[in-house]
C-alpha positions in Angstrom: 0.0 0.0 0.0 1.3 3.2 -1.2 0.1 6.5 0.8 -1.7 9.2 -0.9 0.4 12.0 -1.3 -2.2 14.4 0.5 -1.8 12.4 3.3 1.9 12.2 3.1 2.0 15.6 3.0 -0.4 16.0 5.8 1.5 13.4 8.5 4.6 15.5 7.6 6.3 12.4 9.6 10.0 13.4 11.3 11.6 9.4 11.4 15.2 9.3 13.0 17.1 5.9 13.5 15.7 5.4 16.6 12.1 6.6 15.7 9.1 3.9 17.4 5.1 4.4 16.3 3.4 3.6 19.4 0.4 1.7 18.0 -2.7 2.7 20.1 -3.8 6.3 20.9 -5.5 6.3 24.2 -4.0 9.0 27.0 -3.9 6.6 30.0 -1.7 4.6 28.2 -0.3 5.7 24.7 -0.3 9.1 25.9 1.2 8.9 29.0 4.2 6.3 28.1 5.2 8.8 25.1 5.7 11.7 27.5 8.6 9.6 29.3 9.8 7.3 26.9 10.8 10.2 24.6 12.5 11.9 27.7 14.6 9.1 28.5 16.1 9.6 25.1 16.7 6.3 23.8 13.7 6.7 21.4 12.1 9.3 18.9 8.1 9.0 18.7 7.7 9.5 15.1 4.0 9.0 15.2 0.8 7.2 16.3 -1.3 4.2 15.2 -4.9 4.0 15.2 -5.3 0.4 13.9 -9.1 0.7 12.1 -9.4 2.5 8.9 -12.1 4.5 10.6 -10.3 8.4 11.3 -11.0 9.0 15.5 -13.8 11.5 15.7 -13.7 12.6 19.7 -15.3 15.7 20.8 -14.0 16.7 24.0 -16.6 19.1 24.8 -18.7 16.3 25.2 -16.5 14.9 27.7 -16.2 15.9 31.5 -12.9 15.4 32.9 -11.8 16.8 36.0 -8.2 17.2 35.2 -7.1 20.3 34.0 -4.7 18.5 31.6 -5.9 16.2 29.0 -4.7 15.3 25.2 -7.7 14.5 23.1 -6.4 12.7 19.2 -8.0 14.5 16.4 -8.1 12.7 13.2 -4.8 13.0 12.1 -2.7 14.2 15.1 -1.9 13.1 19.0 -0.1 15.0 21.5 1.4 17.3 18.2 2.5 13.7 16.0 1.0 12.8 13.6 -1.9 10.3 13.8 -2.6 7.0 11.1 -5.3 5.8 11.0 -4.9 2.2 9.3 -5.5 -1.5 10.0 -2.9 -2.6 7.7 -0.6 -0.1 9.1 3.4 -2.1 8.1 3.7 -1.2 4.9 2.9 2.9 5.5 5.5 2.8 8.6 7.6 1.0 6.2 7.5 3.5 3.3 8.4 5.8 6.0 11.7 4.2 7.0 10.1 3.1 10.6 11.5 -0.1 11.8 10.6 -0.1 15.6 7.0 0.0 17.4 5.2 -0.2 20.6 2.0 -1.8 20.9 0.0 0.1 24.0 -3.7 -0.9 22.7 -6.0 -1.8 25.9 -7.8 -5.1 25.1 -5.7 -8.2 25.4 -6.7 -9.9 22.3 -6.0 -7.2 20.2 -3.7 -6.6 21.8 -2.1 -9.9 20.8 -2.9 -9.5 17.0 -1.1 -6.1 16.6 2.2 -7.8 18.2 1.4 -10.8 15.9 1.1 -8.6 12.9 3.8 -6.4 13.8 6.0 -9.8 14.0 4.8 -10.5 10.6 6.4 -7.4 9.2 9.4 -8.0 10.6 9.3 -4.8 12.9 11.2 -4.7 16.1 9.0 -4.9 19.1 10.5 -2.6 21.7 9.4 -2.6 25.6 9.0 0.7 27.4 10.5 0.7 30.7 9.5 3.9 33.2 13.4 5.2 34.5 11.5 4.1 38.0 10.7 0.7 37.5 13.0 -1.9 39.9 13.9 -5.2 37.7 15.9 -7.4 39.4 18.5 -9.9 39.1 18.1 -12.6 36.0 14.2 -11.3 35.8 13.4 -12.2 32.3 11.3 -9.5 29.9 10.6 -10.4 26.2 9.4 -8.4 24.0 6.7 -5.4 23.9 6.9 -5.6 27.7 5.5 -2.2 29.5 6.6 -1.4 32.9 5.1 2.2 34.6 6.4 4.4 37.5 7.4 2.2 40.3 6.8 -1.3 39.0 8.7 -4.3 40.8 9.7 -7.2 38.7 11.3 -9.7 41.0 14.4 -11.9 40.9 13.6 -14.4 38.2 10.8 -13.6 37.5 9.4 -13.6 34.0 7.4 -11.2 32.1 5.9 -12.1 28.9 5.3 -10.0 25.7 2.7 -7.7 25.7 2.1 -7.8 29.3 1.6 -4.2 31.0 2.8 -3.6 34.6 1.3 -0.2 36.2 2.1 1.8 38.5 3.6 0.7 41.7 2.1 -3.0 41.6 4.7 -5.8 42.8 4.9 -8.8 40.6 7.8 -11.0 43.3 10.7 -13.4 42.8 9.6 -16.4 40.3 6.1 -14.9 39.3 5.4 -15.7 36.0 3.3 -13.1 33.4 2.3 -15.4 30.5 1.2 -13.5 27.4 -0.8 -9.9 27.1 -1.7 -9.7 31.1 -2.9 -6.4 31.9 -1.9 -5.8 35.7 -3.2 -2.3 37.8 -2.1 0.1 39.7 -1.0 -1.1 43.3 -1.2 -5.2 42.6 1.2 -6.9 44.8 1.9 -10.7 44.4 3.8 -12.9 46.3 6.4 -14.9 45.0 6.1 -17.9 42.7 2.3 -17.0 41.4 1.8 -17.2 37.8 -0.9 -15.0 36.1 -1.8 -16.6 32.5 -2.6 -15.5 29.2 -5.3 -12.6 28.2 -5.5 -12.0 31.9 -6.4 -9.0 34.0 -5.6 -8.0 37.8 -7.4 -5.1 38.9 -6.3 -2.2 40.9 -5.3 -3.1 44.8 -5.3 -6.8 44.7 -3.3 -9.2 46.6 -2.2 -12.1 45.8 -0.8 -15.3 47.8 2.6 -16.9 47.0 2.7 -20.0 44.9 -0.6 -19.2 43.3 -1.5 -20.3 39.4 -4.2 -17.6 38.2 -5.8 -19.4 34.8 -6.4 -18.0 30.9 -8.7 -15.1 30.5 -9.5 -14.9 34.2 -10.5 -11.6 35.6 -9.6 -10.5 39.6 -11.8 -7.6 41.0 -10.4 -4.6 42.4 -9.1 -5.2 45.9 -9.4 -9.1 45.8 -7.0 -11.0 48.2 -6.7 -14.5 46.0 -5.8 -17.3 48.9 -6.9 -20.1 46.3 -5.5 -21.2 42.6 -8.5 -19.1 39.9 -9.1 -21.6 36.9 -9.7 -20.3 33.1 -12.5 -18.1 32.1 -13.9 -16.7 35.4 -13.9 -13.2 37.1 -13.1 -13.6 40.8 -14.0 -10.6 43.5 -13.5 -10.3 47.3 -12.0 -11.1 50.4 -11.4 -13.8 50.0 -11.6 -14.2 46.3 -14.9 -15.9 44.9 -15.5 -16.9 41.3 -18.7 -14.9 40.5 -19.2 -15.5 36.5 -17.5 -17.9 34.0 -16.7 -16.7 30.4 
């Protein structure tokens, strides 16, 4: 796919040889791991990704937010870079001379597909580590791992790709993160528990040592898991009880 020259023109794209598209737009996440992974310095944001071939139409005065500072995505632009709005997004980063990406998109399976397709295209998936997350001796992080302010990774432990740590949550020695886990804010997990794929751990829980969490299993906010959680359920409370299967 060639671009049309309009839009060339329009993304008026800056690439360097360390330039990264971050393939997702959203602030909470996209947003907020551009403004420090650019200030580290090891990587150029050259642009952003929205992977449909449906341009973003957002009107923010629509929107109540609280917070006094905000970045909305028009159609073609997000925090002042330019903005694609493709599907089949390779070969236009390509044409650009863009070898390196980071995919930030919120749900898991799609998660999964973008890092798949990005795989396919031979691009390098980067991770994105905040200058205050603590990894520790022989932990283990593949590929398109994300790791926010204050996030623990214990000794030998291993984090698989597309997993995303947040903010201050505390993943211990010999945890394993299988594939695209999603863990909150404030999670803190004894050692020896593994989480597995397409999972989520909500903000707050707690989670015994030597614990095996199953495949597309959900735990509530401030759940305190004492028991292993099979596939397919969401578990809430104190302690944790499996209230749906899915």
């Amino acid at each position: 796919m060639v671009l049309d020259r309009k839009l060339k023109t329009l993304l008026n794209m800056k690439v360097q040889e360390n330039s990264v598209a971050i393939v997702g737009w959203e602030e909470g996440s996209a947003g907020q791991i551009h403004s420090w992974l650019e200030k580290m310095g090891i990587y150029h944001i050259a642009c952003f990704v929205n992977p449909t071939d449906k341009a973003l139409r957002i009107d923010n005065r629509k929107i109540r937010r609280e917070a006094s500072q905000f970045s909305y995505p028009t159609k073609n632009s997000f925090k002042d870079k330019p903005l694609l709005n493709s599907s089949k997004w390779a070969p236009s980063l390509k044409e650009y001379g863009i070898k390196k990406v980071l995919i930030t998109t919120d749900d898991l399976h799609h998660r999964f597909k973008q890092i798949h397709y990005a795989d396919e295209n031979d691009f390098e998936l980067i991770n994105a580590v905040h200058p205050t997350a603590l990894v520790m001796e022989d932990a283990i992080i593949k590929k398109n791992v994300i790791l926010n302010a204050r996030a623990f990774v214990g000794y030998r432990a291993e984090v698989f790709s597309g997993s995303i740590i947040d903010s201050g949550s505390q993943i211990d020695h010999h945890c394993v993160i299988k594939y695209c886990v999603t863990i909150d804010p404030g999670v803190v997990m004894a050692g020896n528990v593994t989480i597995g794929d397409f999972s989520t751990v909500h903000t707050g829980s707690v989670i015994k040592n030597r614990i095996q969490i199953g495949n597309n299993s959900i735990i509530g906010a401030g759940s305190v898991i004492v028991e292993d959680v099979p596939n397919n359920v969401t578990v809430v409370g104190v302690p944790g009880k499996i209230i749906r299967h899915h």
